[in-house]
C-alpha positions as CSV (number, residue, x, y, z in Angstrom):
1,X,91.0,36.8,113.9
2,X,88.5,38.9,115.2
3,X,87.9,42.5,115.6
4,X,87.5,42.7,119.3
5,X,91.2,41.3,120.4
6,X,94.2,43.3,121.0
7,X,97.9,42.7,121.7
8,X,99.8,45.9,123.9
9,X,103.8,46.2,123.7
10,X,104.0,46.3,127.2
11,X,107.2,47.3,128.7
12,X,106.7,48.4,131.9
13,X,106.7,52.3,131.6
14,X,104.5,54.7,131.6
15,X,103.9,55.2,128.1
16,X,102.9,51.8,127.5
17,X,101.2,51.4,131.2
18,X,98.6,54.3,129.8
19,X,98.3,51.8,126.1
20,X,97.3,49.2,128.4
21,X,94.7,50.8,130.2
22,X,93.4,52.6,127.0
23,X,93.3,48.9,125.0
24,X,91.2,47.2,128.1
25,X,88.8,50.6,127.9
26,X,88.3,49.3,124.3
27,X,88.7,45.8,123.3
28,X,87.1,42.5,124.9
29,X,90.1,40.3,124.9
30,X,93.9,42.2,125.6
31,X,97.2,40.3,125.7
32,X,100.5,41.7,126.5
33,X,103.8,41.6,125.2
34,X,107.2,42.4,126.6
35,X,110.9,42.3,124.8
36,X,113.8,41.4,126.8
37,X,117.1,42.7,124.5
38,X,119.4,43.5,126.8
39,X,118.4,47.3,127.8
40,X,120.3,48.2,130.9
41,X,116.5,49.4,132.0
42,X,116.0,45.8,132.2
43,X,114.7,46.5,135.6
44,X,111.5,47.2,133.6
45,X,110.4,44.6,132.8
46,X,109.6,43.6,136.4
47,X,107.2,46.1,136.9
48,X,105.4,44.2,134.3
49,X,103.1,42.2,136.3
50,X,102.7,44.5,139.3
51,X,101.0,46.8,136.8
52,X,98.9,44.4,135.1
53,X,97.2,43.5,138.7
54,X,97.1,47.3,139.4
55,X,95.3,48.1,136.7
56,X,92.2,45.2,137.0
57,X,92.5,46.2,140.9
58,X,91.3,50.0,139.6
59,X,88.9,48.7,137.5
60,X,87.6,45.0,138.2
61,X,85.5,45.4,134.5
62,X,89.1,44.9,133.1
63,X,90.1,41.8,134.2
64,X,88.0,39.6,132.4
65,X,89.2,41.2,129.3
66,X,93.1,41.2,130.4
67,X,94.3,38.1,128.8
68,X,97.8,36.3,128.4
69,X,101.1,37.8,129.5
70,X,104.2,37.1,126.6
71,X,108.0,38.5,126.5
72,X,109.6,37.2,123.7
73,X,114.4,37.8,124.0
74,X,115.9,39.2,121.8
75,X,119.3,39.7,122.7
76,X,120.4,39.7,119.1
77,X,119.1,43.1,118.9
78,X,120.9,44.4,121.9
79,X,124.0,42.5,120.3
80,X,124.3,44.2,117.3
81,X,123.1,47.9,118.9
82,X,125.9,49.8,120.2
83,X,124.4,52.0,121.6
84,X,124.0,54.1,125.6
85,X,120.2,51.6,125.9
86,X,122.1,48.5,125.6
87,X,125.9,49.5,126.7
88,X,127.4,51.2,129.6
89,X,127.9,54.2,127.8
90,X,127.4,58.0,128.7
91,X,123.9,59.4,127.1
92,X,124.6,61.5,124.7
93,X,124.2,62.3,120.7
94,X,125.7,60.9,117.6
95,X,127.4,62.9,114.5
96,X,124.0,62.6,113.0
97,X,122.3,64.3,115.4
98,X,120.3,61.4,117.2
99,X,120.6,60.6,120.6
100,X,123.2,57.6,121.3
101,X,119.8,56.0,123.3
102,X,118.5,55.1,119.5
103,X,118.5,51.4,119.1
104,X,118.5,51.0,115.0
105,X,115.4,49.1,114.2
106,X,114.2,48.3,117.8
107,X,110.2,49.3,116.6
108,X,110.8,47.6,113.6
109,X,111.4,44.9,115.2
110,X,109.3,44.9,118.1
111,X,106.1,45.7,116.0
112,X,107.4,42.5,113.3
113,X,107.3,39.9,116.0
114,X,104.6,41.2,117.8
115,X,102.3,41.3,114.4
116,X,104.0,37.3,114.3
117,X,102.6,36.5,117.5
118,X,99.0,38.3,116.8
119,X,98.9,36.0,113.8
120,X,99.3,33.0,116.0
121,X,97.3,34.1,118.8
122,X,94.2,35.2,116.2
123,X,94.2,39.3,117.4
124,X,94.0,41.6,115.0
125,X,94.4,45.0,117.0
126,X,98.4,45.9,117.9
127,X,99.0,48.7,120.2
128,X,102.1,50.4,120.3
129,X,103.1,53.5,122.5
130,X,105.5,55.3,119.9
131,X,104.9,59.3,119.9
132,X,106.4,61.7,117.8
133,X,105.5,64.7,119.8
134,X,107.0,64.5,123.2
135,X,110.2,62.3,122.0
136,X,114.2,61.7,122.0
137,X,113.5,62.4,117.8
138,X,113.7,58.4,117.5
139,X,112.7,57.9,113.3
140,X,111.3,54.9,114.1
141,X,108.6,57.0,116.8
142,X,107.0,58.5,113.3
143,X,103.9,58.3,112.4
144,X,105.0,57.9,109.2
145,X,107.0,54.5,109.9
146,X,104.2,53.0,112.0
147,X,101.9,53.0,108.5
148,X,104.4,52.4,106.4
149,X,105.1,49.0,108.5
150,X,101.2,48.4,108.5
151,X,101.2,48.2,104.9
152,X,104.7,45.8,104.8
153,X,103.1,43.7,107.9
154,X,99.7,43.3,106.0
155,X,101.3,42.4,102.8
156,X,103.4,40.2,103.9
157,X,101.2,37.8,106.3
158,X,97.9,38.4,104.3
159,X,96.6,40.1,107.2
160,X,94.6,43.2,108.1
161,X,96.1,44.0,111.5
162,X,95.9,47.3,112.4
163,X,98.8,49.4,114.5
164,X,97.4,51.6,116.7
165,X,99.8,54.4,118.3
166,X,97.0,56.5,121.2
167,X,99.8,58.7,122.3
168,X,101.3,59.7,118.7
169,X,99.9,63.5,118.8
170,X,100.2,63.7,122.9
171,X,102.5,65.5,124.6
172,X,103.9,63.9,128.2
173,X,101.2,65.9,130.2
174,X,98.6,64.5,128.2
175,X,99.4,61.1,128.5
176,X,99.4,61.9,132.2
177,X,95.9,62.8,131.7
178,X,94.5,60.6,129.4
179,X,95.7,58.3,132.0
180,X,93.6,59.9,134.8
181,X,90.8,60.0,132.3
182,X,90.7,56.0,132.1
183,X,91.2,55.2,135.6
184,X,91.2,58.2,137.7
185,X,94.0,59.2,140.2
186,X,94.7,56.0,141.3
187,X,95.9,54.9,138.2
188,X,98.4,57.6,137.9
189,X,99.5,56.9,141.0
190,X,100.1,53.3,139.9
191,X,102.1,54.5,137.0
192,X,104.1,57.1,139.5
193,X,105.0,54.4,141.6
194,X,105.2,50.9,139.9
195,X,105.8,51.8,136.4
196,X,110.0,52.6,135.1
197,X,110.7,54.9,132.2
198,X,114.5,55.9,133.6
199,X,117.2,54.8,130.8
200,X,120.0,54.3,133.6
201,X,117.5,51.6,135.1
202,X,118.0,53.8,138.7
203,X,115.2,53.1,141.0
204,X,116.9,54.4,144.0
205,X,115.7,58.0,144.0
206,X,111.7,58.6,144.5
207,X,110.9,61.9,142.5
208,X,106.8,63.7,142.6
209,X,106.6,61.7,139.2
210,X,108.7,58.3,140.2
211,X,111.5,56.6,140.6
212,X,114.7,57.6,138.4
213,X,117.5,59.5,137.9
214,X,116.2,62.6,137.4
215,X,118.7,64.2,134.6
216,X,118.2,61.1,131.6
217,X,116.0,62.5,128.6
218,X,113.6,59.8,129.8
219,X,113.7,60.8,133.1
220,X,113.2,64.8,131.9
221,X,110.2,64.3,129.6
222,X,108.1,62.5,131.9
223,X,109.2,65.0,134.9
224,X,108.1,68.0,132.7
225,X,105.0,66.2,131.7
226,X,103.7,65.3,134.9
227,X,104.8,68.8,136.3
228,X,102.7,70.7,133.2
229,X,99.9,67.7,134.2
230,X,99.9,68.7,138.0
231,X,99.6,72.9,137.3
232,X,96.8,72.3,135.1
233,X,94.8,70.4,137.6
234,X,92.0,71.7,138.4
Protein backbone atom coordinates (compact mmCIF):
# COMPACT_ATOMS: atom_id res chain seq x y z
CA UNK A 1 0.00 0.00 0.00
CA UNK A 2 1.25 3.17 -0.86
CA UNK A 3 0.72 6.66 0.00
CA UNK A 4 -0.12 8.12 -3.38
CA UNK A 5 -3.39 5.82 -4.30
CA UNK A 6 -6.89 6.73 -3.54
CA UNK A 7 -10.25 5.01 -3.69
CA UNK A 8 -13.58 7.75 -4.17
CA UNK A 9 -17.27 6.57 -3.22
CA UNK A 10 -18.52 7.63 -6.33
CA UNK A 11 -22.12 7.77 -6.77
CA UNK A 12 -22.90 9.80 -9.40
CA UNK A 13 -23.91 13.18 -7.66
CA UNK A 14 -22.56 16.14 -7.10
CA UNK A 15 -21.10 15.81 -3.84
CA UNK A 16 -19.05 12.93 -4.75
CA UNK A 17 -18.50 14.27 -8.56
CA UNK A 18 -16.57 17.36 -6.72
CA UNK A 19 -14.50 14.19 -4.30
CA UNK A 20 -13.49 12.91 -7.52
CA UNK A 21 -12.16 15.81 -9.05
CA UNK A 22 -10.46 16.97 -5.70
CA UNK A 23 -8.79 13.15 -5.23
CA UNK A 24 -7.30 13.31 -9.04
CA UNK A 25 -6.00 17.14 -8.10
CA UNK A 26 -4.11 15.08 -5.38
CA UNK A 27 -3.23 11.52 -5.69
CA UNK A 28 -1.31 9.65 -8.63
CA UNK A 29 -3.46 6.64 -8.93
CA UNK A 30 -7.67 7.18 -8.20
CA UNK A 31 -10.14 4.27 -8.39
CA UNK A 32 -13.80 4.60 -7.98
CA UNK A 33 -16.41 2.87 -6.26
CA UNK A 34 -20.12 2.80 -6.60
CA UNK A 35 -23.00 0.84 -4.39
CA UNK A 36 -25.93 -0.42 -5.98
CA UNK A 37 -28.66 -1.12 -2.81
CA UNK A 38 -31.70 -0.57 -4.22
CA UNK A 39 -32.11 3.44 -3.92
CA UNK A 40 -35.07 4.45 -6.10
CA UNK A 41 -32.20 7.23 -7.35
CA UNK A 42 -30.78 4.26 -8.88
CA UNK A 43 -30.80 6.27 -12.04
CA UNK A 44 -27.52 7.54 -10.50
CA UNK A 45 -25.51 5.34 -10.87
CA UNK A 46 -25.60 5.83 -14.67
CA UNK A 47 -24.23 9.01 -14.70
CA UNK A 48 -21.23 7.24 -13.38
CA UNK A 49 -19.17 6.89 -16.33
CA UNK A 50 -20.35 10.00 -18.26
CA UNK A 51 -18.64 11.92 -15.37
CA UNK A 52 -15.59 10.02 -15.18
CA UNK A 53 -14.85 10.88 -19.02
CA UNK A 54 -16.03 14.50 -18.34
CA UNK A 55 -13.83 15.09 -15.84
CA UNK A 56 -10.31 13.74 -17.77
CA UNK A 57 -11.93 15.65 -20.94
CA UNK A 58 -11.55 19.00 -18.51
CA UNK A 59 -8.37 18.15 -17.47
CA UNK A 60 -6.32 15.53 -19.75
CA UNK A 61 -3.45 15.64 -16.60
CA UNK A 62 -6.17 13.44 -14.83
CA UNK A 63 -6.52 10.68 -16.85
CA UNK A 64 -3.53 8.93 -16.42
CA UNK A 65 -4.15 9.05 -12.75
CA UNK A 66 -8.08 7.95 -13.08
CA UNK A 67 -7.80 4.30 -12.50
CA UNK A 68 -10.35 1.37 -12.20
CA UNK A 69 -14.09 1.81 -12.06
CA UNK A 70 -15.97 -0.82 -9.17
CA UNK A 71 -19.71 -0.99 -7.90
CA UNK A 72 -20.06 -3.52 -5.51
CA UNK A 73 -24.70 -4.66 -4.72
CA UNK A 74 -25.78 -4.56 -1.84
CA UNK A 75 -29.33 -5.16 -1.91
CA UNK A 76 -29.28 -6.51 1.59
CA UNK A 77 -29.01 -3.12 2.78
CA UNK A 78 -31.86 -1.73 0.81
CA UNK A 79 -33.70 -5.01 2.17
CA UNK A 80 -33.54 -4.46 5.54
CA UNK A 81 -34.02 -0.31 5.29
CA UNK A 82 -37.42 0.76 5.27
CA UNK A 83 -37.06 3.63 4.57
CA UNK A 84 -38.46 6.74 1.62
CA UNK A 85 -34.45 6.05 -0.27
CA UNK A 86 -35.20 2.54 -0.85
CA UNK A 87 -39.26 2.33 -0.81
CA UNK A 88 -41.94 4.14 -2.57
CA UNK A 89 -42.77 6.13 0.31
CA UNK A 90 -43.58 9.93 0.77
CA UNK A 91 -40.34 11.93 2.21
CA UNK A 92 -40.83 12.90 5.29
CA UNK A 93 -39.55 12.60 9.13
CA UNK A 94 -39.60 9.83 11.73
CA UNK A 95 -40.86 10.15 15.58
CA UNK A 96 -37.24 10.73 16.22
CA UNK A 97 -36.77 13.51 14.37
CA UNK A 98 -34.73 12.18 11.28
CA UNK A 99 -35.71 12.29 7.96
CA UNK A 100 -37.50 8.95 6.71
CA UNK A 101 -34.56 9.35 3.63
CA UNK A 102 -31.94 7.88 6.54
CA UNK A 103 -30.85 4.52 5.57
CA UNK A 104 -29.54 2.97 9.12
CA UNK A 105 -25.92 2.17 8.66
CA UNK A 106 -25.64 3.00 4.80
CA UNK A 107 -21.88 4.89 5.60
CA UNK A 108 -21.09 2.38 7.76
CA UNK A 109 -21.33 0.18 5.41
CA UNK A 110 -20.22 1.79 2.40
CA UNK A 111 -16.99 3.08 4.06
CA UNK A 112 -16.45 -1.02 5.58
CA UNK A 113 -16.49 -2.47 2.11
CA UNK A 114 -14.84 0.18 0.48
CA UNK A 115 -11.74 0.06 3.18
CA UNK A 116 -12.22 -4.14 2.17
CA UNK A 117 -11.63 -3.40 -1.39
CA UNK A 118 -8.62 -0.66 -0.65
CA UNK A 119 -6.98 -3.54 1.22
CA UNK A 120 -7.21 -5.72 -1.81
CA UNK A 121 -6.46 -3.19 -4.34
CA UNK A 122 -3.19 -1.84 -2.08
CA UNK A 123 -4.74 2.10 -1.69
CA UNK A 124 -4.45 3.54 1.32
CA UNK A 125 -6.35 6.93 0.79
CA UNK A 126 -10.52 6.63 1.02
CA UNK A 127 -12.56 9.48 0.10
CA UNK A 128 -15.86 9.90 1.10
CA UNK A 129 -18.31 12.95 0.49
CA UNK A 130 -20.23 12.88 3.90
CA UNK A 131 -20.75 16.69 5.32
CA UNK A 132 -22.29 17.68 8.36
CA UNK A 133 -22.80 21.23 7.48
CA UNK A 134 -25.14 21.43 4.63
CA UNK A 135 -27.07 18.00 5.39
CA UNK A 136 -30.54 16.02 5.97
CA UNK A 137 -28.94 15.71 9.88
CA UNK A 138 -27.86 12.04 8.77
CA UNK A 139 -25.66 10.68 12.17
CA UNK A 140 -23.74 8.75 10.13
CA UNK A 141 -22.67 12.35 7.93
CA UNK A 142 -20.57 13.29 11.37
CA UNK A 143 -17.41 13.96 11.59
CA UNK A 144 -17.42 12.34 14.55
CA UNK A 145 -18.46 8.82 13.05
CA UNK A 146 -16.12 9.03 10.07
CA UNK A 147 -12.98 8.88 12.80
CA UNK A 148 -14.50 6.81 15.00
CA UNK A 149 -14.81 4.23 11.94
CA UNK A 150 -11.02 5.12 11.00
CA UNK A 151 -9.96 3.87 14.21
CA UNK A 152 -12.42 0.45 14.02
CA UNK A 153 -11.32 0.10 10.14
CA UNK A 154 -7.47 0.39 11.11
CA UNK A 155 -7.81 -1.93 14.04
CA UNK A 156 -9.46 -4.32 12.54
CA UNK A 157 -7.41 -4.96 9.14
CA UNK A 158 -4.04 -3.79 10.56
CA UNK A 159 -4.13 -1.02 8.27
CA UNK A 160 -3.42 2.76 8.31
CA UNK A 161 -6.08 3.90 5.76
CA UNK A 162 -7.08 7.15 6.07
CA UNK A 163 -10.92 8.58 5.47
CA UNK A 164 -10.92 11.67 4.01
CA UNK A 165 -14.30 13.69 4.08
CA UNK A 166 -13.17 17.43 1.64
CA UNK A 167 -16.70 18.71 2.02
CA UNK A 168 -17.27 17.93 5.92
CA UNK A 169 -17.09 21.92 7.02
CA UNK A 170 -18.54 23.11 3.36
CA UNK A 171 -21.67 24.38 2.81
CA UNK A 172 -23.56 23.51 -0.77
CA UNK A 173 -22.23 26.88 -2.29
CA UNK A 174 -18.88 25.97 -1.50
CA UNK A 175 -18.77 22.73 -2.90
CA UNK A 176 -20.10 24.55 -5.92
CA UNK A 177 -17.00 26.45 -5.74
CA UNK A 178 -14.40 24.31 -4.75
CA UNK A 179 -15.66 22.58 -7.72
CA UNK A 180 -14.95 25.58 -10.12
CA UNK A 181 -11.71 26.05 -8.29
CA UNK A 182 -10.44 22.41 -9.58
CA UNK A 183 -11.74 22.56 -13.01
CA UNK A 184 -13.15 25.75 -13.76
CA UNK A 185 -16.79 26.42 -15.20
CA UNK A 186 -16.82 23.60 -17.20
CA UNK A 187 -16.67 21.34 -14.58
CA UNK A 188 -19.66 22.65 -12.86
CA UNK A 189 -21.35 22.54 -15.76
CA UNK A 190 -20.53 18.87 -16.00
CA UNK A 191 -21.87 18.35 -12.61
CA UNK A 192 -25.23 20.67 -13.53
CA UNK A 193 -25.86 18.54 -16.32
CA UNK A 194 -24.61 14.88 -15.95
CA UNK A 195 -24.39 14.46 -12.36
CA UNK A 196 -28.06 13.29 -10.11
CA UNK A 197 -28.53 14.21 -6.52
CA UNK A 198 -32.65 14.13 -6.69
CA UNK A 199 -33.95 11.40 -4.10
CA UNK A 200 -37.26 10.69 -6.39
CA UNK A 201 -34.57 9.66 -9.12
CA UNK A 202 -36.77 12.50 -11.50
CA UNK A 203 -34.67 13.46 -14.36
CA UNK A 204 -37.49 14.89 -16.35
CA UNK A 205 -37.32 18.55 -15.24
CA UNK A 206 -34.03 20.69 -16.11
CA UNK A 207 -33.65 23.29 -13.32
CA UNK A 208 -30.35 26.39 -13.44
CA UNK A 209 -28.65 23.74 -11.07
CA UNK A 210 -29.93 20.28 -12.94
CA UNK A 211 -32.07 17.83 -13.37
CA UNK A 212 -34.70 16.91 -10.44
CA UNK A 213 -37.63 17.47 -8.75
CA UNK A 214 -37.18 20.51 -7.40
CA UNK A 215 -39.10 20.26 -3.87
CA UNK A 216 -36.84 16.86 -2.27
CA UNK A 217 -34.40 17.97 0.48
CA UNK A 218 -31.74 16.81 -2.03
CA UNK A 219 -33.15 18.62 -4.57
CA UNK A 220 -33.42 22.04 -2.15
CA UNK A 221 -29.88 21.94 -0.77
CA UNK A 222 -28.09 21.84 -3.90
CA UNK A 223 -30.75 24.48 -5.53
CA UNK A 224 -29.87 26.87 -2.59
CA UNK A 225 -26.24 26.19 -2.90
CA UNK A 226 -25.75 26.76 -6.37
CA UNK A 227 -28.16 29.89 -6.12
CA UNK A 228 -25.82 31.45 -3.01
CA UNK A 229 -22.76 30.07 -5.54
CA UNK A 230 -24.09 32.03 -8.61
CA UNK A 231 -24.86 35.63 -6.52
CA UNK A 232 -21.51 35.49 -5.24
CA UNK A 233 -19.81 35.27 -8.52
CA UNK A 234 -17.88 37.70 -9.24
Amino acid sequence: MTDDRALVLFSGGQDSATCLAWALDRYAHVETLGFDYGQRHRIELDGRATLRYGLVRIRPDWAERLGEDHTLALDALGQVSETALTRETAIGFEAGGLPNTFVPGRNLVFLTFAAALAYRRGLRHVVGGMCETDYSGYPDCRDDTIKALQVALNLGMERRFVLHTPLMWLDKAETWRMAERLGGRALVDLIVEDSHTCYLGERGARHAWGYGCGTCPACALRASGYARFVADAP
